[in-house]
Backbone as a chain_set.jsonl record, in Angstrom:
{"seq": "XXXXXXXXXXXXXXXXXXXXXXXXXXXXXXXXXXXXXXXXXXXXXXXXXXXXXXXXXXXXXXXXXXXXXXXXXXXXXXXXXXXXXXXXXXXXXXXXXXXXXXXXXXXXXXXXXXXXXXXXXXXXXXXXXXXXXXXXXXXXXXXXXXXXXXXXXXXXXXXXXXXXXXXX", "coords": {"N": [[-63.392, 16.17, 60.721], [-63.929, 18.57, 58.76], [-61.335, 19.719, 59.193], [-59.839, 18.342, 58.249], [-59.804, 18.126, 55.568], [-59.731, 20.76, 55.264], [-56.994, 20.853, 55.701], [-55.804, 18.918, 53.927], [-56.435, 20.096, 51.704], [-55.077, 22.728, 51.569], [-52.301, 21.882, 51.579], [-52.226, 20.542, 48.905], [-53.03, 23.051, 47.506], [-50.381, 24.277, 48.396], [-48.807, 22.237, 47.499], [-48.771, 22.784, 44.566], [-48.256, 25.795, 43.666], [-45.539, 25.089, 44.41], [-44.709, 23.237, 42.597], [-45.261, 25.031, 40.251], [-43.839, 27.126, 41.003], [-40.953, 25.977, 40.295], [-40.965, 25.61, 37.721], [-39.841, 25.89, 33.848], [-38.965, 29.088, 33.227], [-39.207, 29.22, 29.87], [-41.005, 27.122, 29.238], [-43.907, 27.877, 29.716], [-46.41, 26.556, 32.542], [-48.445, 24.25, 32.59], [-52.121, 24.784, 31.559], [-54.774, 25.22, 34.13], [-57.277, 23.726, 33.751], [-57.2, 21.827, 32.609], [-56.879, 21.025, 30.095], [-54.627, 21.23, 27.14], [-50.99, 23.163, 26.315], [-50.388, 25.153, 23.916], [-48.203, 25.977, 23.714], [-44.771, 23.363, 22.559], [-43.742, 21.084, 24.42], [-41.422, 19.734, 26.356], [-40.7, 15.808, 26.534], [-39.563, 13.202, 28.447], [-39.864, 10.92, 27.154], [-38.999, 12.217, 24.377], [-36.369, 13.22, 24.995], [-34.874, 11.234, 25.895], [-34.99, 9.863, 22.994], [-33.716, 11.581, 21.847], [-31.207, 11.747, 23.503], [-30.102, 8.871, 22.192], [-29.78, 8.885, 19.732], [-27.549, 10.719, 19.816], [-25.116, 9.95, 21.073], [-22.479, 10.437, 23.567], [-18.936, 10.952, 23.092], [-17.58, 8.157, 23.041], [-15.536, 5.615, 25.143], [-11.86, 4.651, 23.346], [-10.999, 2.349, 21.581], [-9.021, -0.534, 21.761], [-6.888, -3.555, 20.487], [-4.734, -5.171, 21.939], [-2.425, -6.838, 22.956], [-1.996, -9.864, 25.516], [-1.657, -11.735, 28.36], [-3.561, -13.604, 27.716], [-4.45, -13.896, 24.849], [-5.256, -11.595, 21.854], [-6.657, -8.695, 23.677], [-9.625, -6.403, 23.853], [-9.221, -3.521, 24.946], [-9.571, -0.203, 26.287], [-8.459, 3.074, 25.777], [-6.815, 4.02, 27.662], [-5.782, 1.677, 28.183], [-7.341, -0.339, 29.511], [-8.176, -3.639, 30.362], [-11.119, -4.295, 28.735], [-14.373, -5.705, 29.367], [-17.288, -8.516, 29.449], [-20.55, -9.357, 30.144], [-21.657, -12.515, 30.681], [-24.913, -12.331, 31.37], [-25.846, -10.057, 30.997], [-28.514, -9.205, 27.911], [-29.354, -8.577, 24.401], [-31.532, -6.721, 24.78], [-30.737, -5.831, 27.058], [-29.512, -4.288, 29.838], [-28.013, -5.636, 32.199], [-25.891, -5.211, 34.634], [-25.97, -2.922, 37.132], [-26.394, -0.668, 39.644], [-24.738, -1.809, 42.689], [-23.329, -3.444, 40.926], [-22.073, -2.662, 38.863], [-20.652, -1.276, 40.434], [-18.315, -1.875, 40.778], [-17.948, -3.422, 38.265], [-17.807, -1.173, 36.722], [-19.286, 0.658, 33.466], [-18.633, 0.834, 30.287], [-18.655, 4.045, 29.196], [-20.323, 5.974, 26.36], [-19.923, 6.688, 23.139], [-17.978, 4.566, 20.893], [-14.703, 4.511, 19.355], [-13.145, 3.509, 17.031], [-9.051, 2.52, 17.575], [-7.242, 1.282, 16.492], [-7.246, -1.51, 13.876], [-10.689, -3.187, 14.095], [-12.339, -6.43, 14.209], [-14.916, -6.966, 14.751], [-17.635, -5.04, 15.471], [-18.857, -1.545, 16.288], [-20.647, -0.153, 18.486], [-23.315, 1.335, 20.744], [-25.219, 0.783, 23.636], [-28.877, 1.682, 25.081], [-28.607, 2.211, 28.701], [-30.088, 1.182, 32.233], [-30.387, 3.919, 33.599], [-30.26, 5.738, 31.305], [-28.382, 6.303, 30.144], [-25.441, 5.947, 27.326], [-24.028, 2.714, 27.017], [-20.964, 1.84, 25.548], [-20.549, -0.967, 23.337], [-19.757, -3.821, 21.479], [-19.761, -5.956, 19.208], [-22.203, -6.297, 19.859], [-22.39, -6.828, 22.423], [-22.267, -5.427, 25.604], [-19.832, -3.004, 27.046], [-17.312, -3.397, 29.906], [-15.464, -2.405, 32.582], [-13.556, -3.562, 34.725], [-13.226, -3.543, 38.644], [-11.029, -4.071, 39.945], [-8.846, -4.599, 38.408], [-6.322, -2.596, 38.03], [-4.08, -1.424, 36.791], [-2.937, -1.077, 33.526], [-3.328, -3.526, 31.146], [-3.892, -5.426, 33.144], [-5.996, -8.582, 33.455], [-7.843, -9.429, 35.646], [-10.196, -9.831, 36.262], [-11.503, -11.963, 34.0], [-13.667, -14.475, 33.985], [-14.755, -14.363, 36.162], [-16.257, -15.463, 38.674], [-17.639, -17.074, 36.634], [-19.24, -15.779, 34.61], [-18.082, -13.442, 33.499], [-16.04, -11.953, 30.95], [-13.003, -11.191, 28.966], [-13.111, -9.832, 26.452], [-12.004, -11.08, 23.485], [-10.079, -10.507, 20.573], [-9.291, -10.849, 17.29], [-7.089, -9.442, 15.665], [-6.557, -9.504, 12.763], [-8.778, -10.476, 11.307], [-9.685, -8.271, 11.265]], "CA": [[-63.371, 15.806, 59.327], [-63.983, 19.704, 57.876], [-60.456, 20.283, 59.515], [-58.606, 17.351, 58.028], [-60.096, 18.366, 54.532], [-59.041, 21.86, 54.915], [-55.459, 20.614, 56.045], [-55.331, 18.931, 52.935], [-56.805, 21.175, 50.185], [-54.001, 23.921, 51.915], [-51.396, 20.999, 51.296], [-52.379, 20.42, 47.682], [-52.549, 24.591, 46.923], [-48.466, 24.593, 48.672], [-47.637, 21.957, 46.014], [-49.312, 23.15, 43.58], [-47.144, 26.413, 43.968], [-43.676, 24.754, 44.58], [-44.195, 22.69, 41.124], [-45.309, 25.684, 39.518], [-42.392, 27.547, 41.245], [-40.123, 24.547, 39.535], [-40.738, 25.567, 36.391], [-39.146, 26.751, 33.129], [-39.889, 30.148, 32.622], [-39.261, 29.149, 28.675], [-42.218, 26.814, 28.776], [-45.437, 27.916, 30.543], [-47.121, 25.381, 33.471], [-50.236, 23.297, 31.696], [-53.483, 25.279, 32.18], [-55.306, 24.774, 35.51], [-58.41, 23.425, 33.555], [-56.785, 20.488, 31.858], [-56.341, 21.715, 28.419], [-53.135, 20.978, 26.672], [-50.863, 24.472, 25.871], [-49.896, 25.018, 22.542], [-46.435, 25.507, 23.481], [-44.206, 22.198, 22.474], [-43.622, 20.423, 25.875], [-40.555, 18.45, 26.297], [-40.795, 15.115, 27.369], [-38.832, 12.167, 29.024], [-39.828, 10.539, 25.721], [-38.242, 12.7, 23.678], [-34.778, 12.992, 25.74], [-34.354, 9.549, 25.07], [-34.836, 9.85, 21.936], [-31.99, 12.703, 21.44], [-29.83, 10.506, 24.112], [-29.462, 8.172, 21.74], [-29.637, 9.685, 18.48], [-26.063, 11.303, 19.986], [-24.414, 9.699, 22.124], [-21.507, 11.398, 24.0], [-17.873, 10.09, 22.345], [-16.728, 7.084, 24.265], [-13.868, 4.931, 24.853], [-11.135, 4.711, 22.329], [-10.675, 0.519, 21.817], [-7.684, -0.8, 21.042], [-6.253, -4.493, 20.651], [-3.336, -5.392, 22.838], [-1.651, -8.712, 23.372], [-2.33, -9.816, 26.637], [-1.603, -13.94, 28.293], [-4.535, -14.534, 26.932], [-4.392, -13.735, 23.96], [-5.373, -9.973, 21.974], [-7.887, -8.538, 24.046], [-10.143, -5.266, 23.829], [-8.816, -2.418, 25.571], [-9.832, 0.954, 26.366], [-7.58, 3.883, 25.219], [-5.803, 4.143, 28.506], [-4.813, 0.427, 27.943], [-7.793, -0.971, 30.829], [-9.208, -4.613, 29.79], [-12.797, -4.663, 28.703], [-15.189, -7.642, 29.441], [-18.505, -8.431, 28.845], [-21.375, -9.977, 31.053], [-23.071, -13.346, 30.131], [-26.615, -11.976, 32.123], [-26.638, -9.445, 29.726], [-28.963, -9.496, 26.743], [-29.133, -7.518, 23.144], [-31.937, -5.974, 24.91], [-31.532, -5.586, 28.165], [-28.153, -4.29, 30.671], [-28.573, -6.198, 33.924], [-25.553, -5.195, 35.421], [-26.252, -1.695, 37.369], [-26.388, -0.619, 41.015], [-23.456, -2.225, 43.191], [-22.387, -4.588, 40.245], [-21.304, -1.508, 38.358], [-19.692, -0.212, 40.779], [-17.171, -3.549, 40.56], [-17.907, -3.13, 36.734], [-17.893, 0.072, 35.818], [-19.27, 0.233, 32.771], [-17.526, 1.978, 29.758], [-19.956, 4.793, 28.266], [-20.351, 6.376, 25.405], [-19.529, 5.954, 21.412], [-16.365, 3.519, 21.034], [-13.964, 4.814, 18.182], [-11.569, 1.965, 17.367], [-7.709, 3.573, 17.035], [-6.922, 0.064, 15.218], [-8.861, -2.054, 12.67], [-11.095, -4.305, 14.489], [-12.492, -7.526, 13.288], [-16.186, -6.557, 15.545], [-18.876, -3.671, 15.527], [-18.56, -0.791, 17.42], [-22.263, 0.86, 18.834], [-24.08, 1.748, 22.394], [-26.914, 0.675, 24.131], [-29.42, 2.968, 26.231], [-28.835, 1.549, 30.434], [-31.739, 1.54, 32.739], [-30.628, 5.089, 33.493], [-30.507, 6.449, 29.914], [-26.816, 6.812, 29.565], [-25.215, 5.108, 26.792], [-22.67, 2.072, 26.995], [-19.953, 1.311, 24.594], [-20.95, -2.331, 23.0], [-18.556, -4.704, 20.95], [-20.462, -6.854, 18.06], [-23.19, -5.656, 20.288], [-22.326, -6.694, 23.504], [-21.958, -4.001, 26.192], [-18.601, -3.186, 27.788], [-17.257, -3.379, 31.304], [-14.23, -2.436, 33.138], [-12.898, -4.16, 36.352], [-12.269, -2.027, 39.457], [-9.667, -4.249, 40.61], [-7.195, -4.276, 37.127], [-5.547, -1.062, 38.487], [-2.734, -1.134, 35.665], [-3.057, -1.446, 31.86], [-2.869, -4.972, 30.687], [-4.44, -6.81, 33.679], [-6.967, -9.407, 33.227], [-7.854, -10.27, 36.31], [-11.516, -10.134, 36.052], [-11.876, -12.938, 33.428], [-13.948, -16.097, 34.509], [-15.15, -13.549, 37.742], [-18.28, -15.951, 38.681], [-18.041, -17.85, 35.242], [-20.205, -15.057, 33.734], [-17.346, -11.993, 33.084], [-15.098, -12.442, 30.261], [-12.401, -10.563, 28.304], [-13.175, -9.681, 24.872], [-10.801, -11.901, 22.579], [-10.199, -10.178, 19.384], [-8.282, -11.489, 16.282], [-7.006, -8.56, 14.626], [-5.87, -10.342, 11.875], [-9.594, -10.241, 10.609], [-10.544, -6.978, 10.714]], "C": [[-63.124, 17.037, 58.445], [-62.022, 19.765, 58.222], [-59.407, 19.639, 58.753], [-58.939, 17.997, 56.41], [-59.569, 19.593, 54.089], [-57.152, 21.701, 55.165], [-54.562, 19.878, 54.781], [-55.868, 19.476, 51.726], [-55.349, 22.361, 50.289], [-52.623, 22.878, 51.178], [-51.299, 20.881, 49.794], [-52.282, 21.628, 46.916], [-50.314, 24.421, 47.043], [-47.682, 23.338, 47.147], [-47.672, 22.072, 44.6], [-48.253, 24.331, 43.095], [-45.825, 26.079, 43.864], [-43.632, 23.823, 43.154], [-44.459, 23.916, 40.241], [-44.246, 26.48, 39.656], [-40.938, 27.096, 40.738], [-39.918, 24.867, 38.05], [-40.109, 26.06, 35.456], [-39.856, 27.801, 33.186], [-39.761, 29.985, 31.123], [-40.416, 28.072, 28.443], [-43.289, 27.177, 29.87], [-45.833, 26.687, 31.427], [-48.128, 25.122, 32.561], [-51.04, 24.017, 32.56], [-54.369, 24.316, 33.501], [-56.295, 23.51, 34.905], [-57.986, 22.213, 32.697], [-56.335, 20.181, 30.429], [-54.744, 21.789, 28.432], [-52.737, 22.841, 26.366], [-50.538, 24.355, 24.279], [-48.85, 24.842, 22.338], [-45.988, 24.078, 23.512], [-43.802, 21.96, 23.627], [-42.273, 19.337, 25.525], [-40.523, 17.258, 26.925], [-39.782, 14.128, 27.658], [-39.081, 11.238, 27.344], [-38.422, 10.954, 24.464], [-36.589, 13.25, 24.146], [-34.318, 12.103, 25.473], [-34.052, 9.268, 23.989], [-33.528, 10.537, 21.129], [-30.928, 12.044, 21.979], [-29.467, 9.69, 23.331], [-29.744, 8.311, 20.072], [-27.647, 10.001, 18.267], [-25.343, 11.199, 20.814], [-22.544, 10.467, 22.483], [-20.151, 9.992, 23.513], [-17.001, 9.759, 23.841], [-15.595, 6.571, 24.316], [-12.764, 4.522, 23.659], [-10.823, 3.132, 22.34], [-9.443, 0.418, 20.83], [-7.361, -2.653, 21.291], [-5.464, -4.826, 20.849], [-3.506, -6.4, 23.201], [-1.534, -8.912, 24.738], [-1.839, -11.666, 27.397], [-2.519, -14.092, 27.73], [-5.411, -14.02, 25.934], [-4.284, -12.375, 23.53], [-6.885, -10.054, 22.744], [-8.071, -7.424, 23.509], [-9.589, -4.831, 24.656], [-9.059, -1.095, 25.589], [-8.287, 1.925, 25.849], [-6.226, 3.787, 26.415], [-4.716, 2.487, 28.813], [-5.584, -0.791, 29.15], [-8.504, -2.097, 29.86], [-10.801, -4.148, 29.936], [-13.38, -6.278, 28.578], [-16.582, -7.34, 29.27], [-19.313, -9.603, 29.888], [-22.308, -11.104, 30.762], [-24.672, -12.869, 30.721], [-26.79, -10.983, 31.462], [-26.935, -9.494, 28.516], [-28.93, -8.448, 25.806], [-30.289, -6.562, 23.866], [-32.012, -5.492, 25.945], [-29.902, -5.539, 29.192], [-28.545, -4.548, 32.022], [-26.978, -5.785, 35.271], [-25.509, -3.34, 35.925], [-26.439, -2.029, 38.88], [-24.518, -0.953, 41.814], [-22.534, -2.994, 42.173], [-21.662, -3.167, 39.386], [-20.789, -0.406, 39.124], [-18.162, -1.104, 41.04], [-17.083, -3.825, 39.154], [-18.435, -2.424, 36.389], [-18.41, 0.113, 34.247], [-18.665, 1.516, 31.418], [-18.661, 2.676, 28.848], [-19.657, 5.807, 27.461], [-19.999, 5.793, 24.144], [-18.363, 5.749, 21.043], [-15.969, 4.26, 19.996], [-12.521, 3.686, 18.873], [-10.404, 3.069, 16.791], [-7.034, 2.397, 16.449], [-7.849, -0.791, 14.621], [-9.4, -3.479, 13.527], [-12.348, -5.163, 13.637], [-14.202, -7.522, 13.54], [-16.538, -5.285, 15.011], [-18.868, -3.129, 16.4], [-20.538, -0.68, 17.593], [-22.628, 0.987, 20.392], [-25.201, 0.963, 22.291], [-27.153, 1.374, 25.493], [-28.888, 1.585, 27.586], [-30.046, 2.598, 31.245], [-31.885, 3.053, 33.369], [-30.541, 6.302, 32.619], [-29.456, 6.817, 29.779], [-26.324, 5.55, 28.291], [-24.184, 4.054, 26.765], [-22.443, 1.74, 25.856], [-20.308, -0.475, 24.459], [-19.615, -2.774, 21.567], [-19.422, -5.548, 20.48], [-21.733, -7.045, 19.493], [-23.486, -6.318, 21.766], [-21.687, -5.598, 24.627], [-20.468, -4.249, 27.269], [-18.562, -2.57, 29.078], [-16.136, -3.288, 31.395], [-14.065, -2.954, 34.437], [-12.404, -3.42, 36.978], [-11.223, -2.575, 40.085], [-8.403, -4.441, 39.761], [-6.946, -2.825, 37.444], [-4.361, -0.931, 37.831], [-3.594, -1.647, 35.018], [-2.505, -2.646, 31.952], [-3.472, -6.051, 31.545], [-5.9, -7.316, 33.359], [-8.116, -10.207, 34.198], [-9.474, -10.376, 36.149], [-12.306, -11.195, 35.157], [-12.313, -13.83, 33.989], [-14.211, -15.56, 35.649], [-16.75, -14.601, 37.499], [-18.776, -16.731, 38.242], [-18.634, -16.95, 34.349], [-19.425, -13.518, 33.525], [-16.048, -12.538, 32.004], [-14.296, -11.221, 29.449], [-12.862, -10.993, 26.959], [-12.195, -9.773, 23.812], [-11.08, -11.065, 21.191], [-9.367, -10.504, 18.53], [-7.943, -10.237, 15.071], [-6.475, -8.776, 13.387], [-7.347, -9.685, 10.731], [-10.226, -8.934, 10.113], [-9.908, -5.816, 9.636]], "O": [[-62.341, 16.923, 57.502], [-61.398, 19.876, 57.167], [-58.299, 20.143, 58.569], [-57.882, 18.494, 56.019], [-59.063, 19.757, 52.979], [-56.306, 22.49, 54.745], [-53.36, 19.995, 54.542], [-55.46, 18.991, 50.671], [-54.729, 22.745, 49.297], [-52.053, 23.341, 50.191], [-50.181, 21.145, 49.352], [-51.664, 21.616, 45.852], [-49.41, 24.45, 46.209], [-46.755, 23.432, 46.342], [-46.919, 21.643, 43.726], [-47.429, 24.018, 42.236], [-45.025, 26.778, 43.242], [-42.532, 23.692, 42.617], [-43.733, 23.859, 39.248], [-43.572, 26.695, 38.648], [-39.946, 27.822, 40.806], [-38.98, 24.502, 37.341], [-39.469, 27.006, 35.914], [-41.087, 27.784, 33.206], [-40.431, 30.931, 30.71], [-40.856, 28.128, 27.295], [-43.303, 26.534, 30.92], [-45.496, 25.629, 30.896], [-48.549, 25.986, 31.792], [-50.955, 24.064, 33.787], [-54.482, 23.099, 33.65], [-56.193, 22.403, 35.434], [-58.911, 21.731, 32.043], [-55.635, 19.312, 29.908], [-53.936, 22.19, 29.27], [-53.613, 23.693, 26.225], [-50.509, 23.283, 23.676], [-48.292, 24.14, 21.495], [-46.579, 23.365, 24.323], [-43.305, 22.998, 24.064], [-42.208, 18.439, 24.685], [-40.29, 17.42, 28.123], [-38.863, 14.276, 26.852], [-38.127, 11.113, 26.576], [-37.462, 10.358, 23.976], [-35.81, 13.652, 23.281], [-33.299, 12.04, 24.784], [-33.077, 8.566, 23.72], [-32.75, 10.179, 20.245], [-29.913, 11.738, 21.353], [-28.27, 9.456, 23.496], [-29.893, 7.253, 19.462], [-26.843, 9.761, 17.366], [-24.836, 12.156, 21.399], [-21.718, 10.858, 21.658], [-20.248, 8.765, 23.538], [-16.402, 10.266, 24.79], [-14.654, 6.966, 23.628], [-13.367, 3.762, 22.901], [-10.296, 2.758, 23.388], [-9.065, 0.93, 19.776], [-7.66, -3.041, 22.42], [-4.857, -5.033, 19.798], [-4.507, -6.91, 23.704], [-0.879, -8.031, 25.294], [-1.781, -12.64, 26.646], [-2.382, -15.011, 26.921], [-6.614, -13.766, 25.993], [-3.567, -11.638, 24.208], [-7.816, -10.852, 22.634], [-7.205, -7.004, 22.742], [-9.233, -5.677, 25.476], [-8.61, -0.634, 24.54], [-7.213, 1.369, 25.616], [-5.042, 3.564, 26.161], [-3.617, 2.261, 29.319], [-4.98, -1.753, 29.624], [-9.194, -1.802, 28.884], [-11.44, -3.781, 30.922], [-13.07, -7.352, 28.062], [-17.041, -6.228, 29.01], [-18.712, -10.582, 30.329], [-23.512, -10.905, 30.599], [-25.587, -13.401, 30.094], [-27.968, -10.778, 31.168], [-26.025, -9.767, 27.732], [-28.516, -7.362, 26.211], [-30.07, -5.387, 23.569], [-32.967, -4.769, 26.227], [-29.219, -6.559, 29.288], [-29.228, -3.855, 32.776], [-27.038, -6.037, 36.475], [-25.047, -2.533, 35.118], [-26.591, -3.155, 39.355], [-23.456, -0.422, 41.489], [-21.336, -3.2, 42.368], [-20.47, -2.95, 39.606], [-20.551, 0.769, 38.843], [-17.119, -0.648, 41.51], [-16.114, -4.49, 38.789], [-19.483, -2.576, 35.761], [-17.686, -0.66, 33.62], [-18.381, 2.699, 31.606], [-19.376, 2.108, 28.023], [-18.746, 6.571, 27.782], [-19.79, 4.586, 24.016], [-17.617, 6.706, 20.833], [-16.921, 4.854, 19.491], [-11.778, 3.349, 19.795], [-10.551, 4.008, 16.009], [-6.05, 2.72, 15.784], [-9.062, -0.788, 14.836], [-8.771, -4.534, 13.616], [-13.065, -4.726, 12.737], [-14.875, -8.023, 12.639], [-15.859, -4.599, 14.247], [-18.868, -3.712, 17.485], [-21.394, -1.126, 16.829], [-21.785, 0.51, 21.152], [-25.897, 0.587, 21.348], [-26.432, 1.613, 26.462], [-28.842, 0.372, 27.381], [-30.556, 3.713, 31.139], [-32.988, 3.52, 33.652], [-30.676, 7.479, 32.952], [-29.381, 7.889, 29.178], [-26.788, 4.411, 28.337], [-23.131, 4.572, 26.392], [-23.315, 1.372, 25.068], [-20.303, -1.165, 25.478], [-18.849, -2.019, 20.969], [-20.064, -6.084, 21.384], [-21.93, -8.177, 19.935], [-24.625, -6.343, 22.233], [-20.631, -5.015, 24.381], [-20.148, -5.215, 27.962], [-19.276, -1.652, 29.48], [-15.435, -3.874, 30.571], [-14.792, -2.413, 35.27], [-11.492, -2.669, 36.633], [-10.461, -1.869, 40.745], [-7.246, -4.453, 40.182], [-7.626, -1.973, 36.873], [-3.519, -0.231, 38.393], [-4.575, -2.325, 35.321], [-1.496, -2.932, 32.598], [-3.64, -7.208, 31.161], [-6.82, -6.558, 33.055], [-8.908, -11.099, 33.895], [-9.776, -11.509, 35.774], [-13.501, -11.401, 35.371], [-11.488, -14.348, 34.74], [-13.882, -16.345, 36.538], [-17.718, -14.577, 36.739], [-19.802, -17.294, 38.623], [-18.581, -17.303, 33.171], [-20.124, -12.512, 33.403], [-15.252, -13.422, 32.321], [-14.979, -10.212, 29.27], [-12.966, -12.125, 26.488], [-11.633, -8.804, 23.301], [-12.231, -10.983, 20.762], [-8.258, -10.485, 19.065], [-8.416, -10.155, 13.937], [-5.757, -7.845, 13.022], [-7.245, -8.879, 9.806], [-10.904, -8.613, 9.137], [-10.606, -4.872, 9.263]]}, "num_chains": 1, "name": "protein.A"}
């Protein structure tokens, strides 16, 4: 029992060490004794908070005539679509589905007048996606040229983003 106790107190010093070894030297480790430091601490909180304060400049959208009808388009001319399973608060497609819908990130700048709202929303790994009257945008990895569509009606729940530039 003494042996297993000393096997892990030694265990708990080594990582004690390798996180303190980890650290910035511009902020100090938190005192042994539990006491906060004075220095400002950065946290996962506050990253988030700056992440989306400033999001990094995203896809350029454009409206191009397409069979069916004008759609959204990224700068390079790739359809964007949009995911019925996702909500205003909440991006459900991530993991393998985004890697079949990529999703398009950062802060949209339209290069013609659209008739929608550009903005982001945070994803469950704190990057920001490009959103369209505040749904979040997706690219298809199998439209491999500008102009295809094929991803529309993928499932019932993937659709191209119809826009009427007329209105905007």
């Amino acid at each position: 029992m003494m042996a297993k106790r000393a096997i892990l107190a030694a265990l708990g010093i080594g990582a004690a060490v390798v996180v303190t070894g980890c650290s910035s030297s511009a902020e100090p480790a938190a005192p042994a004794d539990g006491t906060s430091s004075s220095a400002p601490q950065s946290t996962a909180a506050q990253a988030a908070a700056e992440s989306t304060t400033a999001p990094a400049a995203g896809p350029e959208l454009v409206a191009r005539d397409t069979a069916l009808g004008t759609v959204l388009t990224d700068g390079d001319g790739f359809t964007l679509y949009t995911f019925d399973e996702d909500t205003p608060a909440e991006i459900t497609c991530v993991g393998q589905c985004a890697e079949i819908w990529p999703p398009s990130l950062g802060a949209p700048q339209a290069a013609n007048p659209l008739p929608g709202s550009l903005g982001t929303m945070a994803r469950p790994d704190g990057s920001q996606q490009a959103t369209y009257d505040g749904h979040p945008l997706y690219r298809f990895a199998k439209d491999t040229a500008p102009g295809q569509t094929s991803g529309d009606g993928v499932k019932g729940t993937w659709h191209v983003v119809v826009v009427d530039p007329a209105a905007g």
